[in-house]
C-alpha positions in Angstrom: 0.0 0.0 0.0 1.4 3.4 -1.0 0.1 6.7 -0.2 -1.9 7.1 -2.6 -5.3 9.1 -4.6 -7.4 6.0 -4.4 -7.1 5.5 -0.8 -10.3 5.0 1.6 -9.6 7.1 5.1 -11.6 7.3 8.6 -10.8 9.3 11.3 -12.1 9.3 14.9 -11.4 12.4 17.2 -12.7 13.5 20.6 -12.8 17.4 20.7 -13.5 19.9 23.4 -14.6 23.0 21.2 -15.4 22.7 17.9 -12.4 24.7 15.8 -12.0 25.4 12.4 -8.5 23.9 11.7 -6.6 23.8 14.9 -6.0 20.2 16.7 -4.0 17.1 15.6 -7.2 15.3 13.8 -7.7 18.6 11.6 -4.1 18.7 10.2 -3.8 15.1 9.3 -7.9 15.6 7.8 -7.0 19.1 6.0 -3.3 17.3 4.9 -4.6 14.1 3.1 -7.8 15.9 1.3 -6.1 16.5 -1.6 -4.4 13.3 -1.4 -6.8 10.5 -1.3 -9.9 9.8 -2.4 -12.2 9.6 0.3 -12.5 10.6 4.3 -14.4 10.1 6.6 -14.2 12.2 9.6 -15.8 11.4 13.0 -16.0 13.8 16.1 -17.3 12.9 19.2 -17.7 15.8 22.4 -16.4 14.6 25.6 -19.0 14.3 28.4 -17.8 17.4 30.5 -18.9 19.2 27.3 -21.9 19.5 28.7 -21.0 21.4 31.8 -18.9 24.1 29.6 -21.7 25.0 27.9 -19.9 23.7 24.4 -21.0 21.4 21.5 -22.3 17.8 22.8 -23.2 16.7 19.3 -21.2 13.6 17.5 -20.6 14.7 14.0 -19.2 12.6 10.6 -18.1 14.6 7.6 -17.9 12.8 4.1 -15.6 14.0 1.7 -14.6 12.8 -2.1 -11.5 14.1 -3.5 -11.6 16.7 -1.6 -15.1 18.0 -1.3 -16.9 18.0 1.6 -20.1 15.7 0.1 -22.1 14.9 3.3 -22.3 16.1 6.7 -24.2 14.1 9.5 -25.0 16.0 13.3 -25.8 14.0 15.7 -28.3 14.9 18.6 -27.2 16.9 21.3 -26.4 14.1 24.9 -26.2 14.7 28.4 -26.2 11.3 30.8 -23.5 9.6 32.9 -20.1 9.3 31.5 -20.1 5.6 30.6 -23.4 6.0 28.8 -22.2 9.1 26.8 -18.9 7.1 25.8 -21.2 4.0 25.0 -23.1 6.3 22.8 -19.5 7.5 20.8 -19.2 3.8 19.8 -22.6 3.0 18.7 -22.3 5.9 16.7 -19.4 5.4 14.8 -20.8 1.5 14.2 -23.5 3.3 12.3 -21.5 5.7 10.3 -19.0 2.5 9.2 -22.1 0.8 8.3 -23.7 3.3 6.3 -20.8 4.3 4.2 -20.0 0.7 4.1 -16.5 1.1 2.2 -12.9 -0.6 2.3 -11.2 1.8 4.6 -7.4 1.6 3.7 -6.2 3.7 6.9 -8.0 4.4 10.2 -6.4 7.0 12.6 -8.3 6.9 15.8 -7.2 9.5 18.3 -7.3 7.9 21.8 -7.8 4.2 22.7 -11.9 5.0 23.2 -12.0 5.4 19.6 -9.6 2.9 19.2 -11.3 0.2 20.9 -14.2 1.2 18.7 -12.9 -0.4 15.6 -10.5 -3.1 16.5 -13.7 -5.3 15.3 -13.7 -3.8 11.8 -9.7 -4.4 12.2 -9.7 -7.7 12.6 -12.6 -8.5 9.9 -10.4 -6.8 7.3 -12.7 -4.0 7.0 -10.2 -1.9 8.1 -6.9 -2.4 6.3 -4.5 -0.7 8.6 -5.4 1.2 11.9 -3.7 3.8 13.6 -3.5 4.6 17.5 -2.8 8.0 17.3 -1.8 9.3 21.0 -1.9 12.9 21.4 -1.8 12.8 25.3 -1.0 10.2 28.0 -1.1 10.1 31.7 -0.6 7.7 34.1 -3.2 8.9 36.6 -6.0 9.7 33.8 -8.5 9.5 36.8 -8.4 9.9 40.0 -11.2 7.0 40.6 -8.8 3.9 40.6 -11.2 1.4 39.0 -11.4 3.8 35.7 -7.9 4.6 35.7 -7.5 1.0 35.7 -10.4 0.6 32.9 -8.6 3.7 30.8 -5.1 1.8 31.2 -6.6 -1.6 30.0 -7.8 -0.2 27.1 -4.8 1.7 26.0 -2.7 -1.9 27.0 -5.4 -3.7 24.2 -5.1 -0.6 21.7 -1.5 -1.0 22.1 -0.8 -4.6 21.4 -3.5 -4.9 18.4 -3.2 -2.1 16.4 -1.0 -1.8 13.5 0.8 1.0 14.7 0.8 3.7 17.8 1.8 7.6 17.0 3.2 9.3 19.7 4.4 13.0 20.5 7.3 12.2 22.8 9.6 8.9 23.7 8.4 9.5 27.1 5.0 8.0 26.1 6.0 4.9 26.0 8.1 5.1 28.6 5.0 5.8 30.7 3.4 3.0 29.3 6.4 0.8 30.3 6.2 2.1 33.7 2.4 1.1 34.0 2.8 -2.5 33.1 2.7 -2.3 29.1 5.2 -5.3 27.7 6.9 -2.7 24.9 7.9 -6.2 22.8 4.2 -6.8 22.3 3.2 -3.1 21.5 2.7 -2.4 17.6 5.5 -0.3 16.7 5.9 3.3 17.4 6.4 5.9 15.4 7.1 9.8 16.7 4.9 12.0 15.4 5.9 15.5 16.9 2.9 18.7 17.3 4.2 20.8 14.6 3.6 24.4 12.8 1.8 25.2 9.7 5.0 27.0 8.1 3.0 27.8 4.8 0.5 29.6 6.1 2.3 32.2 8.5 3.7 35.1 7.3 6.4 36.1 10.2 6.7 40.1 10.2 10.1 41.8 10.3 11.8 43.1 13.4 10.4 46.1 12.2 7.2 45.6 12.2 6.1 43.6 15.8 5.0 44.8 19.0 8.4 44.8 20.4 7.0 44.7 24.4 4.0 42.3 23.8 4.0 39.2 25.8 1.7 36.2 24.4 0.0 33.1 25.8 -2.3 31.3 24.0 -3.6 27.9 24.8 -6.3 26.2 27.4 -6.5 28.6 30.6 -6.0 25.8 33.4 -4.1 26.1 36.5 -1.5 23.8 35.0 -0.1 25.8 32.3 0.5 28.5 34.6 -0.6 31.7 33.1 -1.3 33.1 36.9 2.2 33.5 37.9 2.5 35.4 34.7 0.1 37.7 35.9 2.1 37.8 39.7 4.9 39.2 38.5 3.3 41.7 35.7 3.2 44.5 38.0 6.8 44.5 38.5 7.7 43.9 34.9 6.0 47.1 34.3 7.8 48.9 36.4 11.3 48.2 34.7 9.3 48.0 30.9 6.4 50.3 31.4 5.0 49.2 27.7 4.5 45.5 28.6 1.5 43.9 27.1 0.2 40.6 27.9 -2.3 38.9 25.2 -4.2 35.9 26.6 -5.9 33.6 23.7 -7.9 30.7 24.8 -10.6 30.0 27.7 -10.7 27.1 30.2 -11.9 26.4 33.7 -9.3 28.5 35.2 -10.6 31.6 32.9 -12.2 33.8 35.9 -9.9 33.0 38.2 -6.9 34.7 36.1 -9.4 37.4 35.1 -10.2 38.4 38.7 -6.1 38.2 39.8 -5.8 40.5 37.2 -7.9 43.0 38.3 -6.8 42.7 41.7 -2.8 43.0 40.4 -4.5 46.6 38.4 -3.5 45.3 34.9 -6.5 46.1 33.0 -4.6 48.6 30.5 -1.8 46.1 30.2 -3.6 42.4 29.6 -6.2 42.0 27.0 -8.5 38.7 27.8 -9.0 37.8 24.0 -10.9 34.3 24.4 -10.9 31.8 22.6 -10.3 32.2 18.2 -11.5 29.7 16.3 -9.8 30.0 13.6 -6.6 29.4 14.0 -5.2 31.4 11.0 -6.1 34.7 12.8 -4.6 33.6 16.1 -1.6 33.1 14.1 -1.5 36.5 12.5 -1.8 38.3 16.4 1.0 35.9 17.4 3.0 37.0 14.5 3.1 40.8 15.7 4.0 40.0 19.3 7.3 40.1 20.6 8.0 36.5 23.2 5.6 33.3 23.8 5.0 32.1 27.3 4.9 28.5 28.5 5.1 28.7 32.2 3.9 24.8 32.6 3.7 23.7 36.5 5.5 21.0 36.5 3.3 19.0 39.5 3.0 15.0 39.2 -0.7 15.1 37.6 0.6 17.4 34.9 0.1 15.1 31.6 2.1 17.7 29.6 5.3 15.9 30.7 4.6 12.9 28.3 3.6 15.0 25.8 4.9 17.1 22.9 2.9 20.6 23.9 2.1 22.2 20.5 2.1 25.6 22.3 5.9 26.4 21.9 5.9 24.7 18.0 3.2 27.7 17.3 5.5 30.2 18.6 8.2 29.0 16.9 6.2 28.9 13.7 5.5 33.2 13.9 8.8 33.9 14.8 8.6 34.5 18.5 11.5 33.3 21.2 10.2 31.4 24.1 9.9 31.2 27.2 9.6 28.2 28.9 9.9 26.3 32.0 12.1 23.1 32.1 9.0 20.7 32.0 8.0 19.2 28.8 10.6 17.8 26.8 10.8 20.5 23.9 12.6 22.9 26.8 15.6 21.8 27.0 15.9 21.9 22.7 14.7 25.4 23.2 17.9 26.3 25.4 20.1 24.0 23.5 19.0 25.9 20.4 19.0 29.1 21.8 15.6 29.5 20.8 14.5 31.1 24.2 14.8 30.6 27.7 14.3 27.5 29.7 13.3 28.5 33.3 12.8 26.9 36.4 8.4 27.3 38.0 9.3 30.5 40.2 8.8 34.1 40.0 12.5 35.2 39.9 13.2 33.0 36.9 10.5 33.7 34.9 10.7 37.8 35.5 14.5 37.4 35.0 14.0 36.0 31.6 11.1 38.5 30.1 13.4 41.3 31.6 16.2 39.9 29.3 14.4 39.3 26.0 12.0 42.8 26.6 15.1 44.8 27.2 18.2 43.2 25.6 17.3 43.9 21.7 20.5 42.0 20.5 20.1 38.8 22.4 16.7 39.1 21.2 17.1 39.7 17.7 19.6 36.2 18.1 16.7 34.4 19.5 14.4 35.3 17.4 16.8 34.0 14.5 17.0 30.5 16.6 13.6 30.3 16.6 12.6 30.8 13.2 15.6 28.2 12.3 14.1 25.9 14.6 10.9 26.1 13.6 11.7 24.4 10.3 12.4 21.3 11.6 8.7 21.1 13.0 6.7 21.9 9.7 3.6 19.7 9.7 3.3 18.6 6.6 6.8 17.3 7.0 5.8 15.9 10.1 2.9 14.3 8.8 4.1 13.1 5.0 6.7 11.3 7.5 4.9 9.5 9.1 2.4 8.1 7.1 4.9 6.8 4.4 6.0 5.2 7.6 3.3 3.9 8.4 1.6 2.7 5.3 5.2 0.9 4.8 4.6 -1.4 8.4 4.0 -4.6 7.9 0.2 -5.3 9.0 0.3 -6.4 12.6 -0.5 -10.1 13.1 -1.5 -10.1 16.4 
């Protein structure tokens, strides 16, 4: 099997908001389009949906040669978790049996969806199916018994699929470390979060806001955005034009709204929610000045097995980074002189805005770094890679 135009492809993807073409499962969708025949693309809402006030509607898209032909929403669900999840299955069971095709590739994003069509796997319905793993944690739940469940299920998606992509190494070494035998796993193939190089246009020097500071991303008390805001006030005494932009929204959202006031930023951070369209939240990042990826690095924190796609982005528009030395990407980012790695405390953090705000030749060298960086994490490099990879895999015989 080659990667080829007459290629049948089904994708299965949990989302959290509905977006127009940001997320893992829209850049491999929007990357084969013109390059196979047909896709059909499954999205399923996660249960806490619900309670956020977001989309709770599965949907399946149908498109040939690269035209959207049919489009399928599901009624809106609320119920217990396991019923809502029980629901994601039945419904993709119906979609595979009404466009009853030979699907050449499946790439199921986590092992619910997974699990789903191991069936169709092992019939031959399915010719070759992806587990595509774009986050893992050890302690998924907090409820033993369904951490145990959610572990047992990635242990069966791991061992009978045709082949696993992962963001980071460390994946798998988490997976080792939970009781997965590794010889028995399908093999593995690192698929990195990566940039959509194409489609940014990086300003000059010239032209950016040369004092604007930039998060965007989920607003959760993990990624840290609130010690950001902690040491703003003193920032602006040494840089009085500091700006902060915050893109995104998340449970943590009024909490960082109200510190804010309290810290008397309202003329220096702009809220700016969440952008769907990701091609406009590139063009702001493009015209600020450093990104921020203050992670906490606290056990629970699944970002430490993963490859965050928050520091690719900035590298993408040009912007040096600033990082703490969680994820695995940080250290690269120091090595490459692409930013500053920093250790979870207030000192480091204003220590290294202080140095990229006010130090215009180190930052002009940074910003160099990053943009040379940044071409190694191109995604339809990234993803070209590894699907000739993986359409070259033997079929798994387990």
């Amino acid at each position: 099997m080659k990667l080829e135009k007459d290629l049948n492809i089904l994708i299965l993807s949990h989302f959290f908001v509905k977006t127009i073409s940001a997320g893992p499962p829209q850049d491999v969708r929007d990357f084969l389009l013109p390059r196979v025949k047909s896709i059909i693309y499954i999205e399923h809402p996660f249960p806490y949906n619900a309670e956020r006030g977001e989309d709770t509607r599965s949907a399946v898209s149908v498109y040939e040669n690269g035209v959207l032909k049919k489009q399928v929403y599901f009624p809106a669900w609320k119920g217990p978790d396991v019923i809502f999840y029980l629901k994601d299955v039945l419904v993709t069971q119906w979609v595979i049996l009404k466009f009853w095709r030979r699907i050449d590739v499946c790439i199921a994003l986590d092992n619910l969806n997974t699990i789903a069509v191991l069936f169709w796997r092992k019939l031959g319905i399915i010719k070759k199916l992806v587990y595509y793993t774009i986050d893992y944690d050890p302690r998924r739940f907090k409820n033993k018994l369904l951490n145990f469940i959610y572990h047992f299920i990635d242990k069966i998606c791991c061992y009978y699929t045709d082949c696993i992509w992962i963001l980071s190494e460390r994946m798998m070494q988490g997976r080792k470390k939970k009781g997965v035998d590794i010889t028995r796993c399908a093999a593995s193939i690192i698929v990195p979060m990566g940039a959509h190089l194409s489609r940014i246009n990086k300003l000059s020097l010239n032209d950016i806001e040369r004092h604007t500071l930039v998060y965007v991303g989920t607003l959760s008390r993990q990624y840290g955005v609130q010690m950001i805001l902690e040491i703003l006030p003193d920032l602006k005494i040494k840089v009085p034009q500091v700006k902060f932009l915050v893109i995104g929204k998340g449970d943590y959202a009024n909490v960082l709204q109200e510190l804010a006031g309290q810290k008397g930023l309202s003329g220096t951070v702009e809220f700016k929610g969440f952008i769907e369209d990701n091609n406009e939240v590139e063009k702001i990042l493009c015209r600020c000045a450093v990104g921020l990826a203050p992670y906490v690095p606290f056990e629970d924190n699944y970002i430490y097995y993963a490859d965050p796609g928050k520091p690719k982005l900035y590298l993408g528009c040009g912007l040096p980074i600033i990082i703490t030395r969680f994820p695995a990407i940080a250290d690269e980012i120091d090595k490459r002189g692409a930013g500053i790695g920093v250790e979870y405390n207030a000192e480091s953090l204003k220590e290294a805005i202080l140095k990229l705000l006010k130090d215009d030749e180190y930052y002009g060298r940074c910003r160099e770094n990053a943009v040379r960086f940044s071409q190694e994490f191109d995604t339809n490099y990234i993803l070209d890679k590894a699907l000739k990879q993986t359409i070259c895999l033997n079929n798994n015989n387990n």
